[in-house]
N, C-alpha and C positions, 0 to 999 in steps of 0.2 A: 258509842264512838269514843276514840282513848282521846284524854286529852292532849298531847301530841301530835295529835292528828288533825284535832279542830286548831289547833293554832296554827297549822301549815298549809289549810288550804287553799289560800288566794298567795300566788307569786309572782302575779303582774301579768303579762300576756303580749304577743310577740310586738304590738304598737303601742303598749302604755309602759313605759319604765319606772314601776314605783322603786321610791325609799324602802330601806328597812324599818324603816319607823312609821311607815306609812301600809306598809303588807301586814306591821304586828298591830295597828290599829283596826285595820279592817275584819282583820280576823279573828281577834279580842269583839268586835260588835258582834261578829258571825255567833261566836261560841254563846256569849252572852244574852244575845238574840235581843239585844239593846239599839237603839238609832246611832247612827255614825252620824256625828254633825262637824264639816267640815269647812275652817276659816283658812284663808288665803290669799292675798294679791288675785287682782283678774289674771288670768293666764295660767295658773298654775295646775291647770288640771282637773278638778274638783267638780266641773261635771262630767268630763270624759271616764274618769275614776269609775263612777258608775257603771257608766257604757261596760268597761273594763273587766267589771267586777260579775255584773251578769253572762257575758260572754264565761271568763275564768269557771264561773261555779254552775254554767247551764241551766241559768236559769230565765227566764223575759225579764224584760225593765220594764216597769209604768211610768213614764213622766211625769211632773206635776210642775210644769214652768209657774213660779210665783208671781205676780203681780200685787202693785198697787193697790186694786181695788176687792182681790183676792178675797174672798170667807173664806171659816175653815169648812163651812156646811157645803161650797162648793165642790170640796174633796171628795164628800162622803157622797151624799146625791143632791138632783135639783127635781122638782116635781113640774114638768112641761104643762103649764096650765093652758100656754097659748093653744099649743096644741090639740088639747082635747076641747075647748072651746070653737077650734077650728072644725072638727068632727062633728063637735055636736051640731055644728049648723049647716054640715053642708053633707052626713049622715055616712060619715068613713070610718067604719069601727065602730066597737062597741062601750061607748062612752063610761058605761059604769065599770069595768074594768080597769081601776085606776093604775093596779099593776103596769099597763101598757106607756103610762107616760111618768114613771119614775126613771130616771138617767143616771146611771153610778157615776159618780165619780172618780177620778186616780186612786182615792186612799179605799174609795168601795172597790172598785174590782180588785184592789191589792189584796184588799181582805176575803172577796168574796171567791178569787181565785183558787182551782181543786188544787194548784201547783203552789209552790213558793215561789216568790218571783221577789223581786230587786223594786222596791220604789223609791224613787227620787221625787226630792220634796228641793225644788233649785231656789235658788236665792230666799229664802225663807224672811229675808230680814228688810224686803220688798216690799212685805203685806202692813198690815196694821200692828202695833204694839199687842193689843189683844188677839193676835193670830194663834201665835204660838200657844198662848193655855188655852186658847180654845179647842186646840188637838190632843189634851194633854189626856182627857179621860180615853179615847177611842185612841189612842197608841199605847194605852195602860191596858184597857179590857181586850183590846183586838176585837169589836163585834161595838154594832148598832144597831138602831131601830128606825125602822122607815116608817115617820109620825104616821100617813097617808094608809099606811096599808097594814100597819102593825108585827109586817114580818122581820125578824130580825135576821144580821149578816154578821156572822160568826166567821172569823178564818181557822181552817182546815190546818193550815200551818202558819207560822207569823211570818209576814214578809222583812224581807231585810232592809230596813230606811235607810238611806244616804241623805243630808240634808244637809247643804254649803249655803253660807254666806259669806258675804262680804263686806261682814265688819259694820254696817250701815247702820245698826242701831243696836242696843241690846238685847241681850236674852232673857226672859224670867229666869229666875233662881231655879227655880220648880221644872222650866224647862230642861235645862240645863244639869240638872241632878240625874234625867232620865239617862244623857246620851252619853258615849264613848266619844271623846271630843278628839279631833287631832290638827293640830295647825300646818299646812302643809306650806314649807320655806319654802323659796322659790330654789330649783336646780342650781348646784354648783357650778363652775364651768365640766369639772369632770362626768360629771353626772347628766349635764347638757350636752355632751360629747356624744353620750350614747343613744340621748333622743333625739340628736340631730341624724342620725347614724341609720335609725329607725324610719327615717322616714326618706334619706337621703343616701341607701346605702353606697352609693356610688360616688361621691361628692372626695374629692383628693383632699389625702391626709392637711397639705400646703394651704391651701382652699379653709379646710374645717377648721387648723388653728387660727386664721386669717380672721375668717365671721366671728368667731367667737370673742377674740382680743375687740372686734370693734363693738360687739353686739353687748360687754359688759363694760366696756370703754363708756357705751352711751348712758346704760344703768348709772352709771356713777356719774354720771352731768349732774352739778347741782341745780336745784329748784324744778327739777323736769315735773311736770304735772300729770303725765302718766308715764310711766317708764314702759318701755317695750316688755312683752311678754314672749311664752316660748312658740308662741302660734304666731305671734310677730314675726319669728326669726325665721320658722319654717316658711314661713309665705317671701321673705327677703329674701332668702338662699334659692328657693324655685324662681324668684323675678332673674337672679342674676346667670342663674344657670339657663335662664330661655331665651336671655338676651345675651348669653355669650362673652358678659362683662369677666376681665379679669382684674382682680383687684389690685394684682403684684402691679398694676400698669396705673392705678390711680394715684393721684396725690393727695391733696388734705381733704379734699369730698368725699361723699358718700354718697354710692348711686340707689338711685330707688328708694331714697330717706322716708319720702311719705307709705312705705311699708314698715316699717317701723315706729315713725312717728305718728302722732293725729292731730296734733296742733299747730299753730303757730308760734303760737311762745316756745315750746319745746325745738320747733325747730329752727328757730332762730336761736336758743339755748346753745343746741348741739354744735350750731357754726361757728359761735361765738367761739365755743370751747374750743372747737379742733381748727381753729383763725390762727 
């Protein structure tokens, strides 16, 4: 493949509006066959991206929502003890065949997958400090070994990682050396224009400058303890379109605030401001 070519394959797709710095990050991973690890404000896309991105290049997504209490051994497989214990005693199957209760996990089927496929590794910065080097050989080699059975799982092709955080703690050094990093800003208003567009194609010119002047009005309240995001705004603009509100007819309120807001402080903030 020309190089040219691998840099121009991902160009967003008809419901995600990437940046240009955001389509040459993805496709800088693509080429590189590197992890994409992507830091951003909640809202700003970073797991849809994904979505996005396997849709764009035809290929499945594996999810792997992060948790707390998360291993990385969870990724790869878990060995159902319960259940072949359950077998043995009550004589369902054939118990020495341990094959039958190894369970892949997201980063197993990603690897074990004939295809390439898109795995997402979400909130990464959810888990434990030692999460992240504990993935760090089996996203270096592409292939494990299933202790239980001794077979190994080798990928056919290397899957393409997406891995977002949010900022919550840091990252090994080591980690960090692996990925194609890209911090994705949150949308200008012009650039939000056209994501609101996307999902609201009908929504009047008057209308779009109107949400927009208030929806970055609110960003810029001081002390807000979460600022609205861009799935805020889409869910406020469908409140007001199904309720029929026109806003050319409001005065210093804001209808349907708690679509935007989640707090109390913030929303007492906002009134404050616009008092």
């Amino acid at each position: 493949m020309k190089m040219d070519e691998t840099f121009d394959r991902f160009q967003g797709t008809i419901d995600y509006i990437a940046s240009d710095s955001l389509r040459q990050a993805v496709n800088v991973a693509v080429a590189l066959e590197r992890p994409l690890l992507l830091r951003g404000e909640p809202g700003t896309g970073k797991t849809l991206l994904a979505e996005s991105v396997a849709r764009a290049l035809g290929m499945s997504l594996i999810p792997w929502h992060i948790k707390s209490t998360t291993k990385a051994q969870d990724g790869l497989y878990v060995y159902d003890t319960v259940q072949r214990l359950h077998d043995s005693r009550f004589g369902d199957g054939d118990v020495r065949d341990i094959e039958r209760y190894i369970k892949l996990g997201p980063l197993g089927r990603a690897l074990a997958s004939p295809t390439r496929v898109v795995l997402l590794i979400d909130e990464i910065d959810k888990a434990d400090v030692e999460f992240p080097n504990d993935l760090l050989h089996e996203l270096d080699a592409m292939r494990f070994t299933v202790v239980e059975t001794g077979r190994e799982v080798a990928a056919a092709y290397r899957p393409l990682v997406v891995i977002t955080s949010n900022n919550e703690k840091e990252l090994p050094d080591a980690f960090l050396r692996r990925c194609i990093f890209h911090y994705i800003e949150f949308p200008t208003p012009e650039l939000m224009r056209k994501i609101v567009l996307v999902h609201h194609p009908d929504i009047e010119d008057k209308l779009l400058e109107q949400v927009i002047e208030v929806f970055y009005g609110l960003r810029r309240t001081p002390k807000l303890r979460k600022r609205p995001s861009t799935s805020e705004l889409i869910d406020w603009i469908s409140a007001l379109s199904r309720s029929g509100v026109d806003l050319k007819k409001i005065g210093g309120g804001i209808p349907f605030l708690g679509a935007l807001l989640k707090t109390e402080q913030d929303v007492e903030s906002a009134t404050r401001g616009r008092a």
